[in-house]
PATITI-473951 format. One record per residue: residue in one letter; x, y, z of N, C-alpha, C in turn. Coordinates in steps of 0.05 Angstrom, whole numbers, padded with zeros to 5 digits, always signed. Example, Ala and Ser with C-alpha at 12.3 -4.5 7.8 and 13.67 -1.06 7.14 Angstrom:
! residues 2
a+00264-00114+00156+00246-00090+00156+00264-00066+00156 s+00257-00045+00142+00273-00021+00143+00258+00001+00157 
This chain:
! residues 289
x+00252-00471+00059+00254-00447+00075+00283-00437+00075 x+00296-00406+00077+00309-00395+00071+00322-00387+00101 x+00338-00377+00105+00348-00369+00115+00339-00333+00130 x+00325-00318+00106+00314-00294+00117+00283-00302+00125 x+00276-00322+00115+00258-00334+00129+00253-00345+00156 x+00272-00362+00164+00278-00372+00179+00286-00338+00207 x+00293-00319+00196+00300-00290+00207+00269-00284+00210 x+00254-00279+00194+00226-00277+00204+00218-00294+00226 x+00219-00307+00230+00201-00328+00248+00213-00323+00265 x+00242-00311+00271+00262-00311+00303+00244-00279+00309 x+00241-00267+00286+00234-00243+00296+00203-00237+00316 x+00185-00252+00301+00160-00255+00314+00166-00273+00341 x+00188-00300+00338+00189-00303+00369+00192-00286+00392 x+00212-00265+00383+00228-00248+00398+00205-00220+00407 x+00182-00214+00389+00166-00201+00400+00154-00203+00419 x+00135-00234+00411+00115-00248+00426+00130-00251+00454 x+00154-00259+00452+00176-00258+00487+00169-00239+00497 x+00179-00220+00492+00174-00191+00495+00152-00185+00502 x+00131-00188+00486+00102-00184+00501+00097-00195+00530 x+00113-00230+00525+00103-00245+00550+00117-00233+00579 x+00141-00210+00568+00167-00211+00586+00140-00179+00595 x+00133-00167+00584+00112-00143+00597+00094-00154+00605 x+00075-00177+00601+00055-00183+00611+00070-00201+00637 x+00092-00209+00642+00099-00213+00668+00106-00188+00688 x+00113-00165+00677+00110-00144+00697+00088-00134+00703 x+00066-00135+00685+00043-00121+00698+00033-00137+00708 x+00021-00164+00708+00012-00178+00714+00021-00199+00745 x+00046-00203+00743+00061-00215+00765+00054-00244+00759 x+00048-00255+00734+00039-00290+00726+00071-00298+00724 x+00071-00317+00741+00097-00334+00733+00099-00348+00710 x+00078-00361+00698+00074-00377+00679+00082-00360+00655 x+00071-00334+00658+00067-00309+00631+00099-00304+00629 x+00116-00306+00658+00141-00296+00655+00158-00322+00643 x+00153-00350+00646+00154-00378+00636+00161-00386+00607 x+00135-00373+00597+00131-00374+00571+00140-00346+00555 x+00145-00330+00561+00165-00308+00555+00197-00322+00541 x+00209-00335+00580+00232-00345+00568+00232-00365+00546 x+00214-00384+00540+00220-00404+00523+00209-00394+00499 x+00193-00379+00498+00196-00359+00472+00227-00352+00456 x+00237-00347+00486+00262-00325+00483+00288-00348+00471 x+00283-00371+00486+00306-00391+00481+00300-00402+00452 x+00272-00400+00445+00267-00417+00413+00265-00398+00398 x+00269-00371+00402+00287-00358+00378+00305-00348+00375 x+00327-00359+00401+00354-00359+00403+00364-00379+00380 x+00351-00403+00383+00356-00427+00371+00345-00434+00346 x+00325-00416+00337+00321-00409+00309+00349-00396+00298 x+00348-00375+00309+00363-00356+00295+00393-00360+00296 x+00402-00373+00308+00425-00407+00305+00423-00415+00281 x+00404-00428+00275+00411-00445+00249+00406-00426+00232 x+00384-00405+00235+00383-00394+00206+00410-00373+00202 x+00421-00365+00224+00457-00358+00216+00470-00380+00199 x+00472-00398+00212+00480-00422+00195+00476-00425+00165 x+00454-00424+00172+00448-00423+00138+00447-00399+00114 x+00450-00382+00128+00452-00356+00111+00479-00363+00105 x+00508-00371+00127+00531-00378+00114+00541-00403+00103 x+00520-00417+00098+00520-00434+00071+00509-00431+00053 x+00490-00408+00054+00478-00394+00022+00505-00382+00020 x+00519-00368+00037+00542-00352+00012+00554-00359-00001 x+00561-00390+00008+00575-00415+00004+00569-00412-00028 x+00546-00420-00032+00529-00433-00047+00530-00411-00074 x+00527-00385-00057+00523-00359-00089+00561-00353-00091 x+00578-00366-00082+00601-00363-00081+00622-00339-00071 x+00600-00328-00050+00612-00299-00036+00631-00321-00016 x+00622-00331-00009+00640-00354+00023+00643-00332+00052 x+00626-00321+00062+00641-00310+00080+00616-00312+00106 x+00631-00306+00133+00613-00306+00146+00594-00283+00157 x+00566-00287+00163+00547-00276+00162+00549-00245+00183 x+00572-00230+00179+00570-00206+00199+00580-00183+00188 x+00585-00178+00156+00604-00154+00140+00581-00136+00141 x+00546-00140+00139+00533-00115+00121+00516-00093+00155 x+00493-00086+00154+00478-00071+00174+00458-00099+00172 x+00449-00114+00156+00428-00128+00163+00434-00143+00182 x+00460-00164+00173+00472-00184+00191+00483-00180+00212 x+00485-00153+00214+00504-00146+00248+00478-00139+00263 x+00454-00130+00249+00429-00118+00268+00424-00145+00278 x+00422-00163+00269+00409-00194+00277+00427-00216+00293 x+00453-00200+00288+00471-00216+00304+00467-00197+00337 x+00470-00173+00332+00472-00160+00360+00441-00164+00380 x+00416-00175+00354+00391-00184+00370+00398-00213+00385 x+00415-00231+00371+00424-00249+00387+00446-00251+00416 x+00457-00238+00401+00477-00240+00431+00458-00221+00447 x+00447-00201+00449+00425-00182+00463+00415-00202+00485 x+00392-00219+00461+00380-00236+00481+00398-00265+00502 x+00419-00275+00487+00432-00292+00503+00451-00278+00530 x+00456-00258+00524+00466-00245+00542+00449-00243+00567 x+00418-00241+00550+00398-00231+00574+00386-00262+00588 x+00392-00279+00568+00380-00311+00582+00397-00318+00604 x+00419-00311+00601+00442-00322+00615+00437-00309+00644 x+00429-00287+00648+00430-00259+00670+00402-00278+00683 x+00386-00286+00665+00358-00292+00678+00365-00313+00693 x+00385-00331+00683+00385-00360+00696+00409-00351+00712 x+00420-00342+00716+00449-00335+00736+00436-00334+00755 x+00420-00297+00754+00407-00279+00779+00385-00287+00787 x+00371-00299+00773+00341-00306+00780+00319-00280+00778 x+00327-00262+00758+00304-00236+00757+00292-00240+00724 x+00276-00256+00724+00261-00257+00702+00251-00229+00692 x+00237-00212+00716+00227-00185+00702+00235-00171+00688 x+00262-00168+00699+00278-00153+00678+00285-00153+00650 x+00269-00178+00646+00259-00179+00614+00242-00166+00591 x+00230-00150+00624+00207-00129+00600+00221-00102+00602 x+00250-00102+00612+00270-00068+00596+00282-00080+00588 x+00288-00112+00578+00315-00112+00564+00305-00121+00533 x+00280-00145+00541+00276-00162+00507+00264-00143+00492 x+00259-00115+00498+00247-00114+00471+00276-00102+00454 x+00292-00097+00463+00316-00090+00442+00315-00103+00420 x+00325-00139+00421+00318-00162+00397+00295-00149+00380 x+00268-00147+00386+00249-00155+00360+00255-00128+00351 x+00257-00099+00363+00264-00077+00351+00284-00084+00324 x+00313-00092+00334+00330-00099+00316+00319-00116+00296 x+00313-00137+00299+00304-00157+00279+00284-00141+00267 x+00263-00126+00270+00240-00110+00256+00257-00095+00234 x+00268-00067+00249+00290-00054+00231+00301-00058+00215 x+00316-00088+00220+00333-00100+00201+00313-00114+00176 x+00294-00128+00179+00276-00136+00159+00264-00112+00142 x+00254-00087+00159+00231-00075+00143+00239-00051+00133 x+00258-00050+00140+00279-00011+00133+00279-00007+00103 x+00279+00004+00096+00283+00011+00056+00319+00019+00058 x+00319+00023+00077+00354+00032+00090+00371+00010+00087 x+00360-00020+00083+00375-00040+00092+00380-00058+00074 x+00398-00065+00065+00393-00091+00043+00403-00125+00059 x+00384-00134+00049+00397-00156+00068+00402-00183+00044 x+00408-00173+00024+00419-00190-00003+00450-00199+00008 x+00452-00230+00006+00486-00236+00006+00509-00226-00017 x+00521-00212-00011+00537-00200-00028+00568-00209-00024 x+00581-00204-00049+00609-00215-00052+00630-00192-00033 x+00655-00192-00024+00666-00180+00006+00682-00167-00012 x+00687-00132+00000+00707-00126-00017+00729-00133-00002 x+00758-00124-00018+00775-00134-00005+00785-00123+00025 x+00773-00107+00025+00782-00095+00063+00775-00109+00077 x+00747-00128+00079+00728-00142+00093+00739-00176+00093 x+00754-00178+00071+00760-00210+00068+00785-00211+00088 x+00784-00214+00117+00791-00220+00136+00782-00228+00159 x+00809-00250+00175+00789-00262+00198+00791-00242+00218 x+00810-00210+00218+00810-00209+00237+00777-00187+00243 x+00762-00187+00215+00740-00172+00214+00715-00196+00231 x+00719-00218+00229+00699-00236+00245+00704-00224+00274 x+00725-00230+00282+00739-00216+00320+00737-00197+00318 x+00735-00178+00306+00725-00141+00308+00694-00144+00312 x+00678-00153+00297+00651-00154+00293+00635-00176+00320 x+00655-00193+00323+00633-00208+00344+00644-00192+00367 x+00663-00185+00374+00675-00180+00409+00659-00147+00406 x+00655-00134+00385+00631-00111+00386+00614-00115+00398 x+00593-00130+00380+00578-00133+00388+00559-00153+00407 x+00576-00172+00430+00576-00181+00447+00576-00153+00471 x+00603-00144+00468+00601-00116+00484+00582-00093+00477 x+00566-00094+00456+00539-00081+00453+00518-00096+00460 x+00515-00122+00464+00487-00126+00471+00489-00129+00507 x+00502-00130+00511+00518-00118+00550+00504-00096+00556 x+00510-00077+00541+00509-00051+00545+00487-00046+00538 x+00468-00061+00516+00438-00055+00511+00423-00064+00542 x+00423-00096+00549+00414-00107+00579+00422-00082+00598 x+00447-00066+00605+00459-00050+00625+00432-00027+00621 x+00433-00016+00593+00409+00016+00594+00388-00001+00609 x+00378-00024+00592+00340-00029+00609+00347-00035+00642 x+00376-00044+00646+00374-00036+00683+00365-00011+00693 x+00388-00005+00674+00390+00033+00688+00350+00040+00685 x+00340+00035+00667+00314+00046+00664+00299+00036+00692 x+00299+00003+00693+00287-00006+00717+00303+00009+00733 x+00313+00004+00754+00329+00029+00769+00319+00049+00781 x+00316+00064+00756+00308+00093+00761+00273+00092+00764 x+00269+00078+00752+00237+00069+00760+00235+00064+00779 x+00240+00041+00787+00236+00034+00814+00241+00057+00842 x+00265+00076+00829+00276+00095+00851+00258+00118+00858 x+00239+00122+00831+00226+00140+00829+00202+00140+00844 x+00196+00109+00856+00171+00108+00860+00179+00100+00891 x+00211+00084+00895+00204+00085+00932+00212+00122+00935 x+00218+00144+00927+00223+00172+00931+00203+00191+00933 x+00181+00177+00922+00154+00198+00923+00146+00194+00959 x+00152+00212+00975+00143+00223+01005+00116+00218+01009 x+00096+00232+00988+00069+00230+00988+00055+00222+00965 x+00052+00193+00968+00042+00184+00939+00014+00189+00931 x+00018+00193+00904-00005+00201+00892-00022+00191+00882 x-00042+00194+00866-00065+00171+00863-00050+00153+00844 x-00034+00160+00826-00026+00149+00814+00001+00135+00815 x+00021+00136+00829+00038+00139+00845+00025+00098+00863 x+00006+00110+00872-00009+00087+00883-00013+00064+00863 x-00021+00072+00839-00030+00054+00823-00012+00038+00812 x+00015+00058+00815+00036+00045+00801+00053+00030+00822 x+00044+00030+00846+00068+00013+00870+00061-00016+00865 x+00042-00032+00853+00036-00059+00849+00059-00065+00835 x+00072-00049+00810+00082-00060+00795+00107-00059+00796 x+00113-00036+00814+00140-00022+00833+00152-00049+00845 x+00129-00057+00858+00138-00077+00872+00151-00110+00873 x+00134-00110+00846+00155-00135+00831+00178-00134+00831 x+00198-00109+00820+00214-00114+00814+00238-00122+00830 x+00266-00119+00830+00291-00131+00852+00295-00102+00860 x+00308-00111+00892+00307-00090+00906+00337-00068+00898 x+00336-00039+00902+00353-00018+00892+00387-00031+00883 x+00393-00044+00904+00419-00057+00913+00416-00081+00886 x+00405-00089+00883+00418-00120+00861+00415-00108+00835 x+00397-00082+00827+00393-00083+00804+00408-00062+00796 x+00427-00046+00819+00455-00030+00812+00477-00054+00809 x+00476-00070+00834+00497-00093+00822+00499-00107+00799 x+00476-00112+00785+00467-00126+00761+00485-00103+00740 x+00473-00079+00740+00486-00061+00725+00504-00045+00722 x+00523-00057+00747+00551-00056+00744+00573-00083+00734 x+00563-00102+00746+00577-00129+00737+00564-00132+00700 x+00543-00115+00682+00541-00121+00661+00557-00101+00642 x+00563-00073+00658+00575-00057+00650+00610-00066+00645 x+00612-00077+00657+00640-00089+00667+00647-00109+00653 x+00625-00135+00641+00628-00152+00622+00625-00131+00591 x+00609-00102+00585+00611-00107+00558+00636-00088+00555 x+00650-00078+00573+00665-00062+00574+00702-00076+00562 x+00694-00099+00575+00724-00114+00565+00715-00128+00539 x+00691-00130+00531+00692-00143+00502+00686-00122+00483 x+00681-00097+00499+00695-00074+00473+00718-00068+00473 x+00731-00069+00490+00757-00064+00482+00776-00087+00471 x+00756-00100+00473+00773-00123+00453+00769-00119+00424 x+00750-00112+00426+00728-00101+00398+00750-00081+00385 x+00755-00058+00396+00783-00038+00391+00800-00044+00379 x+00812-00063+00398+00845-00081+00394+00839-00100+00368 x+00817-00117+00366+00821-00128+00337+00816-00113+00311 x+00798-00090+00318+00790-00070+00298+00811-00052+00290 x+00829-00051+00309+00855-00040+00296+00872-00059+00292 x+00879-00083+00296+00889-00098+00278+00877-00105+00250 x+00846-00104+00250+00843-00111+00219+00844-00084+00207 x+00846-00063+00214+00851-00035+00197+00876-00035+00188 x+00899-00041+00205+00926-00047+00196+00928-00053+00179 x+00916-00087+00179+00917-00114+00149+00898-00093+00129 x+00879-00084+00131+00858-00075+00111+00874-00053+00093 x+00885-00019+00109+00895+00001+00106+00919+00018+00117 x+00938-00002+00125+00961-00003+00129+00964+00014+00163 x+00948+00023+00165+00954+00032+00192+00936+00030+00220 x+00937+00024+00240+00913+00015+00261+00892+00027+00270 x+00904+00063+00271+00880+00083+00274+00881+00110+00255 x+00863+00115+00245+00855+00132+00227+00838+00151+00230 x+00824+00157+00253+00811+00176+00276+00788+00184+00248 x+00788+00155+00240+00749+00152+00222+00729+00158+00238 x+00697+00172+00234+00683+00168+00248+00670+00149+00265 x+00671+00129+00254+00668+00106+00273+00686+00094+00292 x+00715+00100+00276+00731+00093+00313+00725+00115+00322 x+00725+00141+00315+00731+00167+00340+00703+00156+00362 x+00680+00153+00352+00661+00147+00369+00662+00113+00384 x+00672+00104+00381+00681+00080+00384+00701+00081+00415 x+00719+00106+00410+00729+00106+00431+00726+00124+00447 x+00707+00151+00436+00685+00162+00458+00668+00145+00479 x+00651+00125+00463+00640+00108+00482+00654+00080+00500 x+00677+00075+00490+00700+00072+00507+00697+00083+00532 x+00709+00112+00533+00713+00125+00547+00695+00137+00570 x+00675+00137+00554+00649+00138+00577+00640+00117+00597 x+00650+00093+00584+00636+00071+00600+00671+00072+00625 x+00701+00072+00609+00715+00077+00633+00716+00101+00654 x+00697+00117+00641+00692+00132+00664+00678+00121+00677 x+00655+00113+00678+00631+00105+00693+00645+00089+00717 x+00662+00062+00697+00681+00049+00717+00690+00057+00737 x+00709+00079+00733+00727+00094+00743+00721+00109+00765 x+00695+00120+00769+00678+00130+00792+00668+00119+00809 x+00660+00098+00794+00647+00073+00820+00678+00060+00833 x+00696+00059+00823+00716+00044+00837+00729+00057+00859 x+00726+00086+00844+00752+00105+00866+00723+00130+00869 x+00712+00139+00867+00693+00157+00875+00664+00142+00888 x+00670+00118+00887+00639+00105+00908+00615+00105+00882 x+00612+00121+00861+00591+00122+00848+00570+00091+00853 x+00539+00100+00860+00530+00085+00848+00487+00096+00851 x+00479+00073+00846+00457+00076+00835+00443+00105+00811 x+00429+00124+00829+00419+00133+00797+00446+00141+00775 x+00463+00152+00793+00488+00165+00776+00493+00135+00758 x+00495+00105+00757+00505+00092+00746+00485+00079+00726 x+00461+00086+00737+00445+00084+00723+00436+00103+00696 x+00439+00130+00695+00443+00149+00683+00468+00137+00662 x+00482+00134+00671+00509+00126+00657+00500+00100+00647 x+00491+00089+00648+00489+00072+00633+00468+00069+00608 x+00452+00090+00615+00433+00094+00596+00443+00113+00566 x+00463+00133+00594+00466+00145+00564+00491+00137+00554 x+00507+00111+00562+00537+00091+00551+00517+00079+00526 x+00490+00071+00534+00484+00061+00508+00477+00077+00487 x+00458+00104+00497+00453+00122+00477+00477+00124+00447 x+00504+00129+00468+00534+00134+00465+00540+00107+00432 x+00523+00073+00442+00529+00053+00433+00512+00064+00409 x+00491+00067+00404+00466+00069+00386+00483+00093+00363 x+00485+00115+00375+00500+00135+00353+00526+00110+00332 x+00547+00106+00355+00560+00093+00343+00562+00072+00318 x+00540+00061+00331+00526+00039+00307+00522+00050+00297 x+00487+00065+00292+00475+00079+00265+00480+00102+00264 x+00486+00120+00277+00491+00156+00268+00511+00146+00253 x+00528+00139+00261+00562+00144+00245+00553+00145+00216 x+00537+00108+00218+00531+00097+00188+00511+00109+00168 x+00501+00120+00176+00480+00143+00166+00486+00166+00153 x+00497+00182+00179+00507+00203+00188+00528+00214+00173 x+00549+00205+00178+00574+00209+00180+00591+00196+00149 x+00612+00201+00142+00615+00192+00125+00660+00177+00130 x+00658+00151+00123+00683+00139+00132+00693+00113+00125 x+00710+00102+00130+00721+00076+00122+00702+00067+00124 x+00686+00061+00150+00664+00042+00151+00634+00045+00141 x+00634+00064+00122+00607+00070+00107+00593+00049+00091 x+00614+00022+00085+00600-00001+00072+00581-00007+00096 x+00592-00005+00124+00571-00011+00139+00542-00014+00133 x+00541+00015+00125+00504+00014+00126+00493+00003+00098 x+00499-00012+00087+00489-00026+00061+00466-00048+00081 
């Protein structure tokens, strides 16, 4: 067994979680929400070794590098930190539900990344811009501070869900139907706190993301910023999330407004990633290989 093999099997774990992480919100089974997480942890821990091993196949075809230069390997890396980010929140806060707006990000990614005609996920030799360590610390402190910010939108979604349904004055038949499931969730107050204290963690590991990304642009192309499409948006969504900050600290901001903001800080994340790479054309166009 291979290594993109071994990527298959994290990916079907990461669904089946997902399923279990919705069939614990509609349902209210603890057990369903149980077997969700250990879904969620055994294809954390798949997808561990089969990183591993993809960077001893490069070893092996004589590229040597580690598994985060192309679109396939960063979609599957950002499904991991995604979900450990979100294991960690589960076992901190104690809100398991919140697993059915955050896990399905992972199997999305992992799907995309396997089945796209857009994507190659062949190990390939590094050109020389890429053969740097400071491109490992650009690429992981990214996308650590992207999978933050993916967990932050599915708050903001719960959130606004939940807000929507204690706001209805005169509930409706349906309205009714939907307070069973209203009611699972954590109350207004923890799940703005939740989505400020996550906003706040991916916010300093993008900007670390920045700071090494312009150091390896330096080593790569002699200079640190080049106002490429991918930094300009890079530090648009910067900038949005220090706004967001910046309101809640000195303007009081909070709930739907932070929730809003956080939905669309990730929208902000999603362009960045794939519009740019798509889209747009720039230093970082090897990206989308």
């Amino acid at each position: 067994m291979d290594s993109s093999q071994l990527f298959g099997v994290t990916m079907i774990a990461y669904i089946v979680a997902a399923a279990f992480y919705i069939g614990l919100f509609l349902f209210k089974n603890a057990r369903v929400g149980v077997v969700g997480m250990a879904l969620a942890m055994a294809g954390v821990a798949i997808q561990t070794v089969a990183t591993g091993m993809r960077w001893h196949e490069s070893y092996q075809m004589g590229a040597g590098h580690a598994p985060l230069t192309n679109m396939y390997e960063s979609l599957v890396f950002f499904a991991w930190c995604t979900t450990i980010i979100y294991l960690v929140m589960e076992f901190r806060f104690k809100t398991r539900i919140m697993g059915a707006f955050v896990m399905t990000c992972a199997p999305v990614a992992m799907a995309y990344a396997s089945f796209s005609d857009r994507i190659d996920d062949q190990i390939s030799p590094l050109i020389p811009a890429l053969q740097s360590n400071w491109l490992i610390a650009h690429v992981v402190t990214c996308f650590i501070g992207y999978g933050a910010f993916a967990v932050a939108g599915g708050l903001g979604v719960m959130y606004l869900l939940k807000q929507s349904a204690s706001n209805e004055k005169q509930p409706t038949k349906n309205a009714n139907d939907r307070q069973p499931l209203i009611n699972g969730l954590p109350e207004l107050k923890v799940i703005d706190d939740l989505t400020h204290k996550t906003i706040v963690f991916g916010f300093m590991w993008l900007s670390a993301g920045i700071i090494t990304g312009a150091v390896w642009a330096n080593e790569a192309w002699g200079t640190y910023w080049s106002w490429d499409p991918k930094e300009t948006w890079s530090i648009i969504t910067w900038f949005l999330y220090a706004l967001t900050l910046h309101a809640r600290f000195t303007r009081g901001w909070r709930g739907r407004r932070i929730a809003w903001l956080a939905i669309l800080g990730f929208l902000a994340v999603f362009f960045t990633y794939f519009g740019v790479n798509f889209f747009l054309s720039g230093l970082h166009s090897y990206g989308s290989a």
